[in-house]
N, C-alpha and C positions, 0 to 999 in steps of 0.2 A: 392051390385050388380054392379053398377058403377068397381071399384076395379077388380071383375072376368071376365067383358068385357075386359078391358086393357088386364087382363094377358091371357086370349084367342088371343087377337089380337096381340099382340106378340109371342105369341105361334105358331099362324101360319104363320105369317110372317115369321121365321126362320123357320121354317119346310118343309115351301113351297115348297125355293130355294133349298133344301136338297133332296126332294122326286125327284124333278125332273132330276135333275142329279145326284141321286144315282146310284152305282154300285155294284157288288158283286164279292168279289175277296177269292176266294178258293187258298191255302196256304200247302201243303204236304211239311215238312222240316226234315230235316237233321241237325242235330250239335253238341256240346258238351254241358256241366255241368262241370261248375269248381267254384271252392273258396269257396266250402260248409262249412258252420259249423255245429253242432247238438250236443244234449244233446242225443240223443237215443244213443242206444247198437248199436255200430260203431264196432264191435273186429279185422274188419281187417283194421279198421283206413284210410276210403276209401274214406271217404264222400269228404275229398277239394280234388281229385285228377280226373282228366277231365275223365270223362264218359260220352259215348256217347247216343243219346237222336233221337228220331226218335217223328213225332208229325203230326198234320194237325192244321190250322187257319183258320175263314170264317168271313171275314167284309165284312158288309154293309157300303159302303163309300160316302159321299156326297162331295159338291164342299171342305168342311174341317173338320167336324163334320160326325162320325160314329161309331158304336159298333161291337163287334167282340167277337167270341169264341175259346177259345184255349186248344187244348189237346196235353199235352207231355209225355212221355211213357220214360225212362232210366232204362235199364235193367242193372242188376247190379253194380245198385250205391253205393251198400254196400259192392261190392267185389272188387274191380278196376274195374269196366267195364266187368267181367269175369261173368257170370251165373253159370261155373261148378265151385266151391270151391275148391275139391279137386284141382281140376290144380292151383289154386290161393293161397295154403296152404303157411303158414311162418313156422316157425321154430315150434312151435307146434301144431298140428294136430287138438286139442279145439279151436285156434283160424282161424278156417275156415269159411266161409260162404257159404252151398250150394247154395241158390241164395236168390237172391231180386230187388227191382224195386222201383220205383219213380215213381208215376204217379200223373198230375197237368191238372185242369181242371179250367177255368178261364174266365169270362165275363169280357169285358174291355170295356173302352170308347178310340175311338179315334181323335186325333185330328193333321191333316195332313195341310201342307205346299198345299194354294190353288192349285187347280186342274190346273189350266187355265194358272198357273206360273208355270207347269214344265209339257208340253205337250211333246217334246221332249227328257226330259231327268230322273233322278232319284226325286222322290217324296220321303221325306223326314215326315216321322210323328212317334208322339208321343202315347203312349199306359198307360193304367193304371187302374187298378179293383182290384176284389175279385172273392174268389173260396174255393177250396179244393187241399190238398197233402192228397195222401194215400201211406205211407211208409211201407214197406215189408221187412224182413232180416230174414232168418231161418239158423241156423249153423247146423253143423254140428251133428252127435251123442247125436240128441236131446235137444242140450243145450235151455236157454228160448230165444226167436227171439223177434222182433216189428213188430207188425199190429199196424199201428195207421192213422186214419183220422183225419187231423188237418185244421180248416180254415186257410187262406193263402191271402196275396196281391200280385200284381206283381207287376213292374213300368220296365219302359222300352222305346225303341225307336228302327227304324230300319229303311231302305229307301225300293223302289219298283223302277225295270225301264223296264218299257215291250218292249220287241225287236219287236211286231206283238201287231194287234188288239186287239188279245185276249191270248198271252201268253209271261211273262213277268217271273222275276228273282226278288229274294230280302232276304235282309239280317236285321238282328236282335239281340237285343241283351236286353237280360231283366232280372230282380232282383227279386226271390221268397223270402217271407217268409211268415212263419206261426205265428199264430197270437192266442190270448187269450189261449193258451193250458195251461194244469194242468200235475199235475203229475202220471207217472205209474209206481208203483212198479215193480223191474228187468226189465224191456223195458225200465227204458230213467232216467239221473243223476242231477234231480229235474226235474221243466215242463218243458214239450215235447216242442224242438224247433228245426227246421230245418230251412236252408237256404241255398242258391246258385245264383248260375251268369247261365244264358243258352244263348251260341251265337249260332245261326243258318244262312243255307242255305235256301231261297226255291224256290220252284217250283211258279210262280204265275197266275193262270188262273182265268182271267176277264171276267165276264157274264154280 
């Protein structure tokens, strides 16, 4: 009993100072995908080549300690960047991809450069969790494509620096990959594995 009083009363001793100067920072971004690697059915051999990524982010931030959710969206990460295949076609017509996507969904913990040390300027912090990739590729004329949902970590860092009260600018830049996958016959060349780099833009509005 002794023992789970301590660990209460530390518990909220840091929680405390947390709740009270918590904030909430909504995040719509812009940016790329690059240095991919994967085992899946790649045919137009797209994956390390920069594709762009459209997302939203929402932390709950305290004076250094916060968690946050993130979703990123890359449409045609298995074509170059391109949705229509046809326009994307190489030299033979079987190695097209009519479209596919990238989408990454991720709880993280953060952990930010104190509040109170960068009142004027960029706020600098660190990011890092677990989630989901759901990978998409259908070719062309039928051939077999990848549906696959794979757990996934991120890691990552990026700064914030608000021009106004409540709307601010910030950059990022973070590390996916996918995690304990097995194998799937014709979709991927042993287990499923994907990976990439994502730098972004965003939009930052503080509530």
């Amino acid at each position: 009993m002794g023992l789970a009083l301590r660990l209460l009363a530390v518990t909220l001793l840091v929680l405390t100072p947390v709740r009270a100067s918590a904030e909430w920072q909504l995040k719509p971004f812009f940016g790329v995908s690059f240095a991919g690697t994967t085992t899946l059915l790649d045919v137009e051999n797209a994956a390390g080549s920069a594709n762009r990524v459209y997302g939203i982010s929402g932390q709950l931030l305290g004076e250094v300690f916060g968690v946050e959710g993130d979703f990123g969206f890359a449409p045609g990460f298995f074509s170059g960047g391109d949705d229509d295949g046809v326009v994307g076609c190489r030299a033979s017509a079987t190695r097209c991809v009519l479209r596919s996507s990238v989408k990454t969904f991720t709880g993280n913990i953060v952990i930010a450069i104190p509040r109170h040390l960068t009142t004027y300027t960029l706020r600098p912090y660190f990011v890092g969790g677990a989630g989901l990739m759901w990978a998409i590729s259908e070719p062309v004329f039928g051939l077999t494509g990848v549906s696959s949902r794979l757990p996934a970590v991120d890691v990552g860092g990026g700064v914030t620096g608000f021009l106004t009260r409540r709307i601010g600018i910030g950059w990022d830049v973070r590390y996916f990959r996918s995690v304990g996958s097995k194998s799937e016959p014709f979709q991927s060349f042993g287990p499923e594995q994907l990976s990439f780099w994502r730098a972004n833009m965003a939009i930052a509005i503080r509530y």
